[in-house]
N, C-alpha and C positions, 0 to 999 in steps of 0.2 A: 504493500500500500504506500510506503513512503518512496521507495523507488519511484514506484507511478505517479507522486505529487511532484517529486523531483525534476520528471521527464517535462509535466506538464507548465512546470515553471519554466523549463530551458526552450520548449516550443513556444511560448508567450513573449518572451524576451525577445527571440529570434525574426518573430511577425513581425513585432512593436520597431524594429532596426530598420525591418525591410519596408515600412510604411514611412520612414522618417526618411530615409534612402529614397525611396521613390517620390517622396513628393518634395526634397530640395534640391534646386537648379545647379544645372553643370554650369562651372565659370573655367573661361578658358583661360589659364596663365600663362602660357606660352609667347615667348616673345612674337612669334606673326601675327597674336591674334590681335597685335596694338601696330602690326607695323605699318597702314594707310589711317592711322590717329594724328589727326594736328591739332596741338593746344594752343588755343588762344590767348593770350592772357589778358585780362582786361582792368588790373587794377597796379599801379602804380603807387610805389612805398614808400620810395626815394625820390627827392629834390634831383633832376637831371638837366644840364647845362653845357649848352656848347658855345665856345669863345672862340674867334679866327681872326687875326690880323697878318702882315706882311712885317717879316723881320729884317733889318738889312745882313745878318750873323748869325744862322742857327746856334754854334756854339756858342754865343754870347747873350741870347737868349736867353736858352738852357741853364748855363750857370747860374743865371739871374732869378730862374723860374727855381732850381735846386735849391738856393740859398733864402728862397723866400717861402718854404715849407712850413717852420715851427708858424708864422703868421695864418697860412692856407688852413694847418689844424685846429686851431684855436678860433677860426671863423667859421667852423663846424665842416669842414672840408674831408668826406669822408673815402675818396676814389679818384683816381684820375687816369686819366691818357691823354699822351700828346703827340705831337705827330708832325707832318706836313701833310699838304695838299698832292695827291699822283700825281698833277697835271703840272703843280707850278710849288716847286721845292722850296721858295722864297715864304712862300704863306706857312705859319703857324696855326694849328689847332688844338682845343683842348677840350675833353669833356670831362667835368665833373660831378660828383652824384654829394649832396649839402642833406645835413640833419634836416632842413624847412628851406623852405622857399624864403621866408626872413632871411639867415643866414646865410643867404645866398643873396640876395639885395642888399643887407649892409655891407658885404664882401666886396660887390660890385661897384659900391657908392662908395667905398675905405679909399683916404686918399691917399695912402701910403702904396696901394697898389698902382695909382696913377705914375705916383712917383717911381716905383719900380719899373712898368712898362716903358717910361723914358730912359730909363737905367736900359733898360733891356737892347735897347735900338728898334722899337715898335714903329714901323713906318706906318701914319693915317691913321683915322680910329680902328677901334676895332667895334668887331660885330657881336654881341652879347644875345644870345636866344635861351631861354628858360624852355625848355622844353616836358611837355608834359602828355607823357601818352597816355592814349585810348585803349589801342587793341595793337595785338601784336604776337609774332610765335616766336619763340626761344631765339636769342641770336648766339650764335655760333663761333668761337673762337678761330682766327685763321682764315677767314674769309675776306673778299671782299664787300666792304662794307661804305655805299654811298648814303647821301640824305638829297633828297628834294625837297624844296621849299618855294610854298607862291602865297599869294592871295587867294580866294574862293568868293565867291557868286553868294555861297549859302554850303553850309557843310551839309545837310544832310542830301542836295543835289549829288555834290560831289563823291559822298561815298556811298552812293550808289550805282553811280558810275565804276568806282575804285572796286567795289566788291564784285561789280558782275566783268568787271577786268581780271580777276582772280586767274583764269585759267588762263591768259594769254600771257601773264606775269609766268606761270609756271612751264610754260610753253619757250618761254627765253630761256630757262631754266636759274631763276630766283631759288634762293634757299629758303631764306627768311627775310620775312617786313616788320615794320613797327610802323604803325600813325598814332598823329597826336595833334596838338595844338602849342602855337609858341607863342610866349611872352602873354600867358591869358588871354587870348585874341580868340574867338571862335572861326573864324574865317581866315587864320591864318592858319594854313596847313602844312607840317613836313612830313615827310614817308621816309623811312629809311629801309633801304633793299641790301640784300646780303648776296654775293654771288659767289662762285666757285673762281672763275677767272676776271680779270680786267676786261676779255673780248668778250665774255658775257655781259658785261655791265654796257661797254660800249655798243655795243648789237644793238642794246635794249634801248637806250636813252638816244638811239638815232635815229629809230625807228618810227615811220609815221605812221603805225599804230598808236603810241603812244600818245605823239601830235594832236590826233584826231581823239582818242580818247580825254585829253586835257579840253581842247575846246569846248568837248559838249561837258565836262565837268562841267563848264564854266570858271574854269581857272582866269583870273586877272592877270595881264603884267607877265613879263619874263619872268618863267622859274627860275631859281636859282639851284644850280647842280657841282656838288660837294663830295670828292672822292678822298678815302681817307688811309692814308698811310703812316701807321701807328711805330712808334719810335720804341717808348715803355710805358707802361702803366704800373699802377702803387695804389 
């Protein structure tokens, strides 16, 4: 008799498995089963900032820019890269990523940085853009990496235009983008494209696909197109 209750509790147990079994969902872990997954990311953490002028001395720049560090930290300066322009070696860039957007506008406005970039051999003003993105997929180390920047008509014209441009962007073979908005302006728009080669980037940006895609955005005004060759970042 106890054998028999024994048997009839191991056949209970064993139904009760096969019911919990059967009615929870197969997940596939497998690395393929995420490999046509693109993440978008659409929330921004960090204060990001790109600064361009023309130097008459890269190395003298440089030094100027290395020796003015302990200031850049203590003005909440959390990242940087600097660089030159591909096209034109004379131009400096820099992007930074700032604790706030404050600390990065009192940075901007410190006169001591004024005085530095005359220190530096800074030919002309420079260009200050606060940039703040929207949407964007992972950007990728070792790429080429441009920005585009115009006016717009009205953003939400524009990116919809931009979105149903998606496949013709992947069709140049782009890697990754980012948009956004600069200096708080809604209608000011940059893109930033990620490619594999330079003739990729150039294919793309020559292309009167592109051209005719801009118009009917409704883009204003000459873009402006910014290729970025990165020196070191910190």
């Amino acid at each position: 008799m106890r054998k028999q209750f024994y048997l009839f509790e191991i056949l209970t147990f064993i139904f009760t498995i096969s019911l919990l079994s059967w009615n929870t969902p197969k997940v596939d872990f497998s690395e393929n089963s995420h490999e046509n997954t693109v993440l978008k990311v659409t929330a921004q953490t960090k204060t990001k900032s790109l600064i361009y002028h023309k130097v008459k001395d890269f190395g003298v720049w440089k030094k100027t820019f290395d020796n003015f560090f302990a200031k850049r930290e203590k003005s909440g300066e959390l990242s940087y890269e600097v660089g030159v322009l591909e096209d034109d070696p004379n131009t400096v860039y820099v992007f930074n990523t700032w604790k706030s957007q404050d600390h990065y506008k009192q940075f901007k406005e410190d006169e001591e940085l004024k005085q530095k970039m005359d220190e530096a051999g800074i030919m002309g003003p420079p260009t200050f853009l606060l940039l703040n993105k929207l949407e964007g997929t992972k950007m990728v180390d070792k790429k080429i990496t441009g920005i585009i920047y115009h006016e717009v008509e009205d953003y939400d014209k524009w990116k919809r235009v931009f979105d149903d441009f998606e496949r013709t962007r992947k069709d140049f073979k782009e890697v990754s983008y980012e948009v956004g908005t600069i200096n708080g302006d809604s209608k000011m728009i940059y893109v930033m494209n990620q490619w594999n080669t330079l003739q990729d980037y150039k294919t793309f940006v020559n292309d009167a696909k592109l051209k005719e895609a801009m118009n009917h955005a409704g883009v204003i005004g000459q873009p402006v197109f910014l290729v970025f060759n990165p020196k070191e970042k910190g």
